[in-house]
DOGUVEX-630231 format. One record per residue (C-alpha): x negated, y negated, z negated; residue number from 1. Coordinates in steps of 0.05 Angstrom, whole numbers, always signed. Example, Ala and Ser with C-alpha at 12.3 -4.5 7.8 and 13.67 -1.06 7.14 Angstrom:
<pts>
[[-246; +90; -156]; 1]
[[-273; +21; -143]; 2]
</pts>
This chain:
<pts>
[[+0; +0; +0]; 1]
[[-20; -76; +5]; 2]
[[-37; -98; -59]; 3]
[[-4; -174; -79]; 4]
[[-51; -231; -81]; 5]
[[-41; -299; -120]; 6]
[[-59; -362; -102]; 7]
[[-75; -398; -168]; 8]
[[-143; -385; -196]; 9]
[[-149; -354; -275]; 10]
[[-157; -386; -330]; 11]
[[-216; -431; -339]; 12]
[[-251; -414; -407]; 13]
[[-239; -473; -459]; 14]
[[-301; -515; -468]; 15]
[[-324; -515; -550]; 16]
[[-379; -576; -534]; 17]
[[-340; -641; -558]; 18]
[[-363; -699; -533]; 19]
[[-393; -670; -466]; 20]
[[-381; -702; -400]; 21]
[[-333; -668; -369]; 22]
[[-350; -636; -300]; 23]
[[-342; -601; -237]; 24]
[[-350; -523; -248]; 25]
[[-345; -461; -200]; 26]
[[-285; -457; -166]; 27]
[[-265; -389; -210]; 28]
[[-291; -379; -285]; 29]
[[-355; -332; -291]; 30]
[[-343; -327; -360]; 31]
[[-271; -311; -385]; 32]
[[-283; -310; -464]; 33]
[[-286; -270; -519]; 34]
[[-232; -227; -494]; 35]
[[-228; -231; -417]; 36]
[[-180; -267; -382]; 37]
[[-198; -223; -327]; 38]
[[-202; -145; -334]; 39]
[[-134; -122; -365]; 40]
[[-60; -126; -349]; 41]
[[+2; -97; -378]; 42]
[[+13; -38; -351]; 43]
[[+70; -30; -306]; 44]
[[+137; +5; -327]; 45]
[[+149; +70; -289]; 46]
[[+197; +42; -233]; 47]
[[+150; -20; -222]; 48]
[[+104; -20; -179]; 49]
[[+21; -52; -197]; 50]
[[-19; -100; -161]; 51]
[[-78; -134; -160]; 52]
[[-115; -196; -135]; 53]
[[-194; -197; -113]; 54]
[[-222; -262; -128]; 55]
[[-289; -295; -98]; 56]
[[-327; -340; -143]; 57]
[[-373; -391; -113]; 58]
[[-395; -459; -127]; 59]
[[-349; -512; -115]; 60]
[[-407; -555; -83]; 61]
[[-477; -560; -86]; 62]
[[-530; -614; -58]; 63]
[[-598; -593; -35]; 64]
[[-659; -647; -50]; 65]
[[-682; -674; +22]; 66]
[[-751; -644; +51]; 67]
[[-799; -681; +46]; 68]
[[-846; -722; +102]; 69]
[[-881; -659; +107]; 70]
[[-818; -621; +118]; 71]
[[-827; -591; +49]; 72]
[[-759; -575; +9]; 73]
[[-748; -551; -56]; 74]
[[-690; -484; -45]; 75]
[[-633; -468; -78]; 76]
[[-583; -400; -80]; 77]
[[-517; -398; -81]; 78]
[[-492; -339; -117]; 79]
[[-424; -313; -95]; 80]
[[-387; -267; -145]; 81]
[[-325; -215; -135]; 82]
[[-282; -198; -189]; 83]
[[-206; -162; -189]; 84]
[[-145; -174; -241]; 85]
[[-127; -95; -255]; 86]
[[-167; -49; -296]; 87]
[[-123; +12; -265]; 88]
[[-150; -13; -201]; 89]
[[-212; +21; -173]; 90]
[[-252; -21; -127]; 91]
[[-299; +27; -83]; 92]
[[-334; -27; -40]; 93]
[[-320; -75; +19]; 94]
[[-348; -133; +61]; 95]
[[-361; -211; +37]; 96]
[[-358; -248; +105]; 97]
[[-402; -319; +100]; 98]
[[-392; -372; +149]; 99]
[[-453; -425; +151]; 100]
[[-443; -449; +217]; 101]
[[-428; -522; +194]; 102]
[[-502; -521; +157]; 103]
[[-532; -517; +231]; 104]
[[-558; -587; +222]; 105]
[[-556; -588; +138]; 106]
[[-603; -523; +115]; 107]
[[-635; -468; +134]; 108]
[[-600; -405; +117]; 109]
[[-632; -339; +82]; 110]
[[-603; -276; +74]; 111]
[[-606; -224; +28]; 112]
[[-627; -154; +49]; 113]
[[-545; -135; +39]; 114]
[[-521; -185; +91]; 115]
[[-529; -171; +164]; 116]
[[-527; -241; +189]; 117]
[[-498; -257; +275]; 118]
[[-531; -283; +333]; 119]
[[-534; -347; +311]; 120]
[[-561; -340; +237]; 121]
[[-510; -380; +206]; 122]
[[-452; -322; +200]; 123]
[[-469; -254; +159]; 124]
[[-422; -202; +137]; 125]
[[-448; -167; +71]; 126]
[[-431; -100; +39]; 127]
[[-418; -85; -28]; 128]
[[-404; -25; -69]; 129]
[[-352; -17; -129]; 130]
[[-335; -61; -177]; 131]
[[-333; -35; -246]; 132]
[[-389; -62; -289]; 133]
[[-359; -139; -317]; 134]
[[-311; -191; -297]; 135]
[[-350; -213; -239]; 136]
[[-399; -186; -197]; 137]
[[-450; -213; -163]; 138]
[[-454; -182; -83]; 139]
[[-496; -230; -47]; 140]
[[-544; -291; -67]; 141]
[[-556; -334; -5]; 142]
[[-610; -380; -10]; 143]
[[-607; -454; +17]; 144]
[[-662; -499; +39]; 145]
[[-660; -573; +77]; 146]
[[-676; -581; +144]; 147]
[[-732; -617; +155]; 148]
[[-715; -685; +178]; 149]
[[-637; -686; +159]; 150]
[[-619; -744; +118]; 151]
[[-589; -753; +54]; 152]
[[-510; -747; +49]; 153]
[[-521; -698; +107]; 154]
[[-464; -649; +91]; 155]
[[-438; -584; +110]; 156]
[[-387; -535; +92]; 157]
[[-397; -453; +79]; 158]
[[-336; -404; +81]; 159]
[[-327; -350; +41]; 160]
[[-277; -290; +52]; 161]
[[-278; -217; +33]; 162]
[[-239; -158; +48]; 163]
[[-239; -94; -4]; 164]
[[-229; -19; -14]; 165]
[[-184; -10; -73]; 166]
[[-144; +58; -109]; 167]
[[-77; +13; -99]; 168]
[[-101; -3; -19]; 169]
[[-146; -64; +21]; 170]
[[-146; -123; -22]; 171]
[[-166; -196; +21]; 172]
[[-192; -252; -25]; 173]
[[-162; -316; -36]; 174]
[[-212; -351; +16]; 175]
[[-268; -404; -19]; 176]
[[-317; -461; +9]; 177]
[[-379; -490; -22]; 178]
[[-390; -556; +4]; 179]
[[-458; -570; +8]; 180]
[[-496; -641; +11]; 181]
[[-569; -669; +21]; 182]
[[-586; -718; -28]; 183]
[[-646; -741; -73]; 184]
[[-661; -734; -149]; 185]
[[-676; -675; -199]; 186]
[[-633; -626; -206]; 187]
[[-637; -592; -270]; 188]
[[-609; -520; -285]; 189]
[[-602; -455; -328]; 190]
[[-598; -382; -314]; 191]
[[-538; -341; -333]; 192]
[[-552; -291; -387]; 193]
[[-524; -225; -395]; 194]
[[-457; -204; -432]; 195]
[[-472; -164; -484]; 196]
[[-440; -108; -525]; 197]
[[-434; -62; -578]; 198]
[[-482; -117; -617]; 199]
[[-497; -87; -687]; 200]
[[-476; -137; -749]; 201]
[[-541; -159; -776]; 202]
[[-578; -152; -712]; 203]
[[-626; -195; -679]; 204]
[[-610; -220; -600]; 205]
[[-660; -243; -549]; 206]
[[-628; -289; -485]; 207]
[[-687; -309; -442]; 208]
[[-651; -376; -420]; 209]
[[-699; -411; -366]; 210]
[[-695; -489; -357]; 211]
[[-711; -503; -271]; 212]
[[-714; -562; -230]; 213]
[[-685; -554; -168]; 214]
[[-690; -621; -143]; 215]
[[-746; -671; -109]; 216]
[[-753; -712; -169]; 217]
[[-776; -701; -243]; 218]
[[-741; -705; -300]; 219]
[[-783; -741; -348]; 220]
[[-741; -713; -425]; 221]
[[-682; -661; -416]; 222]
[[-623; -658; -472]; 223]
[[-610; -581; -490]; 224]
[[-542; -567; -524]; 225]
[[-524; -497; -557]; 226]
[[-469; -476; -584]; 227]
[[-471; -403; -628]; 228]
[[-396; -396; -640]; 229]
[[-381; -371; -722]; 230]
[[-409; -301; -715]; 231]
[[-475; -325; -690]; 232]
[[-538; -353; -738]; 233]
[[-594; -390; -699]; 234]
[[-652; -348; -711]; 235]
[[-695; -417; -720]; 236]
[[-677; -494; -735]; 237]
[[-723; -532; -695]; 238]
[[-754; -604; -719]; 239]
[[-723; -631; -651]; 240]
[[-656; -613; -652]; 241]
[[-601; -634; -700]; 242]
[[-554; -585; -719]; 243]
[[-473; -589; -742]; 244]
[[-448; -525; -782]; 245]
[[-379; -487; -765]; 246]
[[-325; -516; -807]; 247]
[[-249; -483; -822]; 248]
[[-230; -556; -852]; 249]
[[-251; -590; -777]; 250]
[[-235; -519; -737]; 251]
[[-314; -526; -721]; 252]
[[-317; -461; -698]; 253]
[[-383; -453; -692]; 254]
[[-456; -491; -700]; 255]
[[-472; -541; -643]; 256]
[[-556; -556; -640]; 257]
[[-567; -619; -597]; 258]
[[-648; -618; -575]; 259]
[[-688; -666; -546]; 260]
[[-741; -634; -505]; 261]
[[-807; -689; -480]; 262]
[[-833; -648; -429]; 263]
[[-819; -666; -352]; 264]
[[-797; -618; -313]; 265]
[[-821; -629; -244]; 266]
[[-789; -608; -176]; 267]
[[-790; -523; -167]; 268]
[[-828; -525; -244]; 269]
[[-788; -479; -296]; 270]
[[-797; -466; -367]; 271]
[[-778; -408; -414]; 272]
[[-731; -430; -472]; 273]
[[-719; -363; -500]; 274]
[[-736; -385; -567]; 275]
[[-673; -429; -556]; 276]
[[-626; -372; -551]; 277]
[[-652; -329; -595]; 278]
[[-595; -317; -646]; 279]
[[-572; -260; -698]; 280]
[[-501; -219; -704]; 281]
[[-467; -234; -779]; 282]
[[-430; -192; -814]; 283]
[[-365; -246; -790]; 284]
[[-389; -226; -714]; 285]
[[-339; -188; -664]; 286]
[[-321; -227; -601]; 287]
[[-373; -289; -602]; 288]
[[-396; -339; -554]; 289]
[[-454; -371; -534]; 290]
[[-464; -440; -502]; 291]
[[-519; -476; -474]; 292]
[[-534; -530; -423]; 293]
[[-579; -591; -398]; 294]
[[-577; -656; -373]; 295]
[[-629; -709; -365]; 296]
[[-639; -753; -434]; 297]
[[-611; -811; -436]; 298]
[[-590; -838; -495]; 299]
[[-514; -849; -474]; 300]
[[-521; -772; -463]; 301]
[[-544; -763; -535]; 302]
[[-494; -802; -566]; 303]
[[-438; -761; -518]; 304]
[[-470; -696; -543]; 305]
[[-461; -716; -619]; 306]
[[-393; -752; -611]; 307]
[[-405; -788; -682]; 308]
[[-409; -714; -718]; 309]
[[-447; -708; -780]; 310]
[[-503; -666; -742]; 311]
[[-570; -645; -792]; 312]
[[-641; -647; -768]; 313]
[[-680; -579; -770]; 314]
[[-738; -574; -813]; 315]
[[-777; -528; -768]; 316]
[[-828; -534; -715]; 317]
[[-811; -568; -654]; 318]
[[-770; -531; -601]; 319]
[[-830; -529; -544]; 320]
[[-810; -503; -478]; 321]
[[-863; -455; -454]; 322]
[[-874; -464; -374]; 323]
[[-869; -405; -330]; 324]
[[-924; -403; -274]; 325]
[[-912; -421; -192]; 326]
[[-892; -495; -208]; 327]
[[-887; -527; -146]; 328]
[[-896; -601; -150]; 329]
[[-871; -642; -99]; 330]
[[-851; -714; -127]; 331]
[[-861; -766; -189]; 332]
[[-808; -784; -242]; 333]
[[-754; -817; -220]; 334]
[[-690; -848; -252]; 335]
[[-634; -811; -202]; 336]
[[-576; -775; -232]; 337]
[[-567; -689; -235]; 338]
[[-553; -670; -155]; 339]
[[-511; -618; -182]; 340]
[[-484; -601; -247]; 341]
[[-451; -541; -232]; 342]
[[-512; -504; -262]; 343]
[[-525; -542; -316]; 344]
[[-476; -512; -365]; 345]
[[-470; -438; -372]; 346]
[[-437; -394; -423]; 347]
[[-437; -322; -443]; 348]
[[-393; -267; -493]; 349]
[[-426; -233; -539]; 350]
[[-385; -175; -569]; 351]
[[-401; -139; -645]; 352]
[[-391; -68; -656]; 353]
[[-344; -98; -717]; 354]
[[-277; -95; -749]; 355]
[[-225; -140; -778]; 356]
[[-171; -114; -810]; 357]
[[-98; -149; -811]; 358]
[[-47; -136; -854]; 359]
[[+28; -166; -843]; 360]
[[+62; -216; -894]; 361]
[[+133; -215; -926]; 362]
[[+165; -229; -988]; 363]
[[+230; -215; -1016]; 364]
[[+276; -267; -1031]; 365]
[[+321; -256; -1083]; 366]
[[+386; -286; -1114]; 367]
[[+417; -312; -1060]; 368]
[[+491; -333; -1052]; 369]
[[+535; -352; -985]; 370]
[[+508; -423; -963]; 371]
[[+449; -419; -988]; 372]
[[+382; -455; -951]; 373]
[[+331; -417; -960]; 374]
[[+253; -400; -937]; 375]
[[+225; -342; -909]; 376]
[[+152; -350; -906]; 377]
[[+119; -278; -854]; 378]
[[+47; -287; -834]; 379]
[[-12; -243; -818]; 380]
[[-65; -246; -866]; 381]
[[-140; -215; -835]; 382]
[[-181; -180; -896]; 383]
[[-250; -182; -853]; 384]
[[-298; -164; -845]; 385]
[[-303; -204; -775]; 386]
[[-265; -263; -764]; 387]
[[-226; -258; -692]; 388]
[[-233; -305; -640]; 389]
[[-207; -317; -567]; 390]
[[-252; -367; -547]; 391]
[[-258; -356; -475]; 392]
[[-181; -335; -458]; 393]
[[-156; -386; -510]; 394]
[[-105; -325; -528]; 395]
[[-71; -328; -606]; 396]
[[-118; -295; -652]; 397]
[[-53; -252; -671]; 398]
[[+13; -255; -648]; 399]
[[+77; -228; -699]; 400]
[[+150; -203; -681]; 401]
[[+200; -231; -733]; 402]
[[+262; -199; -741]; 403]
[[+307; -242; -782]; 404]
[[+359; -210; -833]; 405]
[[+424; -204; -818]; 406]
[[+478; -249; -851]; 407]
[[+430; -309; -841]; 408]
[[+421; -353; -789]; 409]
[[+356; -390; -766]; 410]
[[+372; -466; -779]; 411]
[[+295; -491; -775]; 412]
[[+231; -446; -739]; 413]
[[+159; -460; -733]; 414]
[[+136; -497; -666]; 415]
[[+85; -440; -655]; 416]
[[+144; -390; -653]; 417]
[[+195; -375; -597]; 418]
[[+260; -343; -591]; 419]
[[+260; -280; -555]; 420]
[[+330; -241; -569]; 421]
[[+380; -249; -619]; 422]
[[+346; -250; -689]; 423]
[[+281; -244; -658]; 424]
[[+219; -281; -647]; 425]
[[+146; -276; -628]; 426]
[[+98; -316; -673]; 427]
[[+24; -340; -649]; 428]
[[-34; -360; -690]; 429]
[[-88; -404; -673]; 430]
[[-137; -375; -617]; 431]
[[-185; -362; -680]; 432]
[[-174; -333; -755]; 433]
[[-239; -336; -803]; 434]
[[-242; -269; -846]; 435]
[[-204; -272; -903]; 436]
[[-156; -329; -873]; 437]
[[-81; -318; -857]; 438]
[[-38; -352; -815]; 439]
[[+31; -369; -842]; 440]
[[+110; -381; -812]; 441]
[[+158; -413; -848]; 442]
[[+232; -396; -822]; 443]
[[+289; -444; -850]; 444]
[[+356; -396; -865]; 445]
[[+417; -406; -876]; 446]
[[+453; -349; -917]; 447]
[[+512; -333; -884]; 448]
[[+538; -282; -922]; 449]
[[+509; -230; -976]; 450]
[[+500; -157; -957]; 451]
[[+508; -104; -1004]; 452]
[[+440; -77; -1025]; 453]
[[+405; -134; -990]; 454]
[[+393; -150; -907]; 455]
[[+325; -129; -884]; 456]
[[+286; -167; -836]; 457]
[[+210; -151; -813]; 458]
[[+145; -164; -793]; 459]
[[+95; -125; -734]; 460]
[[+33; -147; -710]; 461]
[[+22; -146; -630]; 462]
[[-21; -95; -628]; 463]
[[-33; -92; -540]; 464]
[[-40; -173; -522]; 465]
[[-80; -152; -460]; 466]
[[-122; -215; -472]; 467]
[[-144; -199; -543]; 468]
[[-118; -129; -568]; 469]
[[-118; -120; -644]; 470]
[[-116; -40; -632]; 471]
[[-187; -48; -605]; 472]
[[-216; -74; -675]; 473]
[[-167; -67; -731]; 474]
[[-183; +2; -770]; 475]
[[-116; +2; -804]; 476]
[[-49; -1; -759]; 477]
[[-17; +19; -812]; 478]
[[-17; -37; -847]; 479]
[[+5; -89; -789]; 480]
[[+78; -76; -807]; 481]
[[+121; -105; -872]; 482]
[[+199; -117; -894]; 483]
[[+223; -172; -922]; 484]
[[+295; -163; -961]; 485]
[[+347; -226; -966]; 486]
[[+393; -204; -1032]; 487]
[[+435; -235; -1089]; 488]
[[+402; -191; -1139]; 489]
</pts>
């Protein structure tokens, strides 16, 4: 069969940096959040019938530094990704087709070894194989260099389809375009770092983040931002960053390091900053995030990054970023802005071999007669030892089904609650719950009439949210269920 495609892209992961400058990213997420907005669907009742969309990730645009007078020009890639909706879907392979042809006067095109570029150089169609190991999948990194001679603002568009091979039947991705542009100015950038899982509590995590210049001018002092979301410790606080702690009172929920690095980076140099990303699982950590990202210093940049937070300087040796060898050289300093920002902010999950357990809430409420206005306070309540967190999908930490008494009536319900059948709602927490926290409802009633031996309402936990399920890290199931009695005794 032909499986369905949508049109709309999925949800772009939330952004914990406050005070950054907002900006331009791929045209689909690469990173989907502590529980992937990507990678799991309902499943479908028996007489319906499941689909599944293929999605291409590319950059939205990119701008390559001019050559030089020599004809000398600093390269770029542009790495295309592939990623699918349904889990029950197996994707066994297919064919990315790129279309360059308006770069004939813009860049010079190279092709990976999996692309089997046309005549003309500027068209390839490349193979890939399944699709089974993360949210998206990298199948072909083209690079990108200016032509010698073309002028800045020279632009260019490259086309980006892909047909694929699926268990439900061909799939044909939602078509994308990376506009490209020549222009002038450093262009500063870091590397994606893995996903990682099954992460021991208590463990110690190496990310070998690289700082590059991609551009034909040097950036003379780079501002590096982190973010280790609440079941993360930096592994060192450097002398040059400042650092603001997670807070529950601020829903901080994690630590932010803003660092101020002196050393240029000069056109095609790159430096190691793994000492940056080197962080350690707590015994809080389950579905954590990590942040990081560059731009050049300024000091309207600083003051962005810190947004007028109470940020702490670290006491430890200077963050120094170690350069990695090949530096090619091809310009001075210069005062230009970022040609592209689409790489200068990258994010990754890192997921704890952990457990939370939630409980449901309920009390009892007593002594009631007809007329009466009472409150029935239900919540979920989660005992540790991880805290839970959707920071990616932005999904409810937990969700609860309420079923209300009978012989009351629902005269007042929490916002964060919705009706969904008679005497029946669906609660949502925040997207995050620290360990020991609980999030509460408070349901306004009006007592209708008394039933003999008191009217029974209750509280479940939604157990299979396809975007965070509880089933996968609570221990105790058991306990996700309680009754509440409305009585006159």
């Amino acid at each position: 069969m032909q499986a369905s495609q949508a049109a709309q892209a999925p949800r772009v992961p939330q952004e914990p940096f406050a005070g950054r400058r907002r900006r331009r990213h791929a045209s689909l997420a690469l990173v989907a959040g502590a529980v992937l907005a990507l990678g799991s669907v309902a499943p479908a009742s028996a007489d319906e019938q499941e689909t599944d969309a293929l999605w291409i990730a590319a950059p939205y645009d990119l701008v390559l530094p001019t050559a030089d007078a020599q004809g000398d020009a600093v390269g770029n890639t542009i790495e295309v990704k592939l990623g699918h909706d349904n889990t029950n879907n197996a994707i066994t392979g297919g064919k990315l087709t790129v279309d360059a042809t308006e770069l004939a006067n813009v860049a010079d095109v190279t092709w990976p070894s999996d692309c089997a570029p046309g005549a003309d150089a500027l068209t390839a169609t490349c193979d890939f194989g399944a699709l089974n190991t993360g949210p998206y999948e990298t199948v072909a990194e083209i690079g990108l260099r200016a032509k010698a001679g073309a002028p800045a603002d020279t632009t260019g568009t490259i086309h980006f389809t892909a047909d694929a091979d699926s268990s439900f039947g061909p799939l044909t991705g939602y078509p994308t375009d990376t506009q490209v542009r020549l222009g002038d100015g450093p262009d500063l950038g870091v590397n994606q770092v893995p996903y990682r899982t099954g992460v021991a509590p208590g463990s110690d995590i190496a990310q070998a983040i690289r700082l590059s210049n991609h551009g034909n001018r040097t950036a003379d002092r780079t501002l590096l931002t982190l973010f280790a979301s609440h079941g993360l410790d930096f592994a060192q606080r450097f002398g040059n960053c400042t650092y603001l702690e997670d807070d529950a009172t601020t829903h901080q929920t994690g630590t932010t390091a803003v660092c101020v690095l002196d050393k240029p980076v000069a056109p095609g140099q790159q430096y190691d900053l793994s000492a940056a990303g080197a962080v350690r699982a707590t015994g809080a950590a389950l579905y954590e995030r990590f942040d990081y990202s560059v731009d050049q210093y300024s000091d309207e940049a600083y003051e962005q990054a810190v947004a007028g937070r109470p940020f702490v300087q670290g006491t430890g040796a200077d963050l120094v970023p170690a350069a990695v060898p090949a530096a090619r050289t091809l310009s001075a300093t210069a005062t230009e802005p970022d040609l592209n920002t689409e790489d200068n902010y990258r994010s990754t999950l890192i997921n704890a071999d952990n457990k939370a357990d939630l409980i449901a809430l309920a009390n009892d409420i007593k002594g009631v007669a007809p007329g009466d206005i009472v409150t029935a306070r239900v919540g979920v309540k989660n005992r540790g030892p991880a805290w839970v967190a959707s920071l990616g999908a932005g999904a409810p930490a937990a969700a609860i089904d309420v079923t209300i008494p009978q012989g009351t009536t629902v005269t007042g319900a929490p916002d964060s609650c919705y009706e969904r059948g008679t005497n029946q709602y669906t609660c949502q927490s925040p997207i995050f719950m620290w360990e020991k926290d609980r999030s509460t409802f408070d349901f306004t009633l009006r007592v209708d009439r008394v039933i003999e031996g008191g009217a029974k309402g209750s509280v479940a936990t939604v157990n299979d949210n396809p975007e965070l399920r509880i089933s996968a890290f609570d221990p105790q199931l058991a306990n996700n269920t309680a009754e509440f009695t409305v009585s006159g005794s």
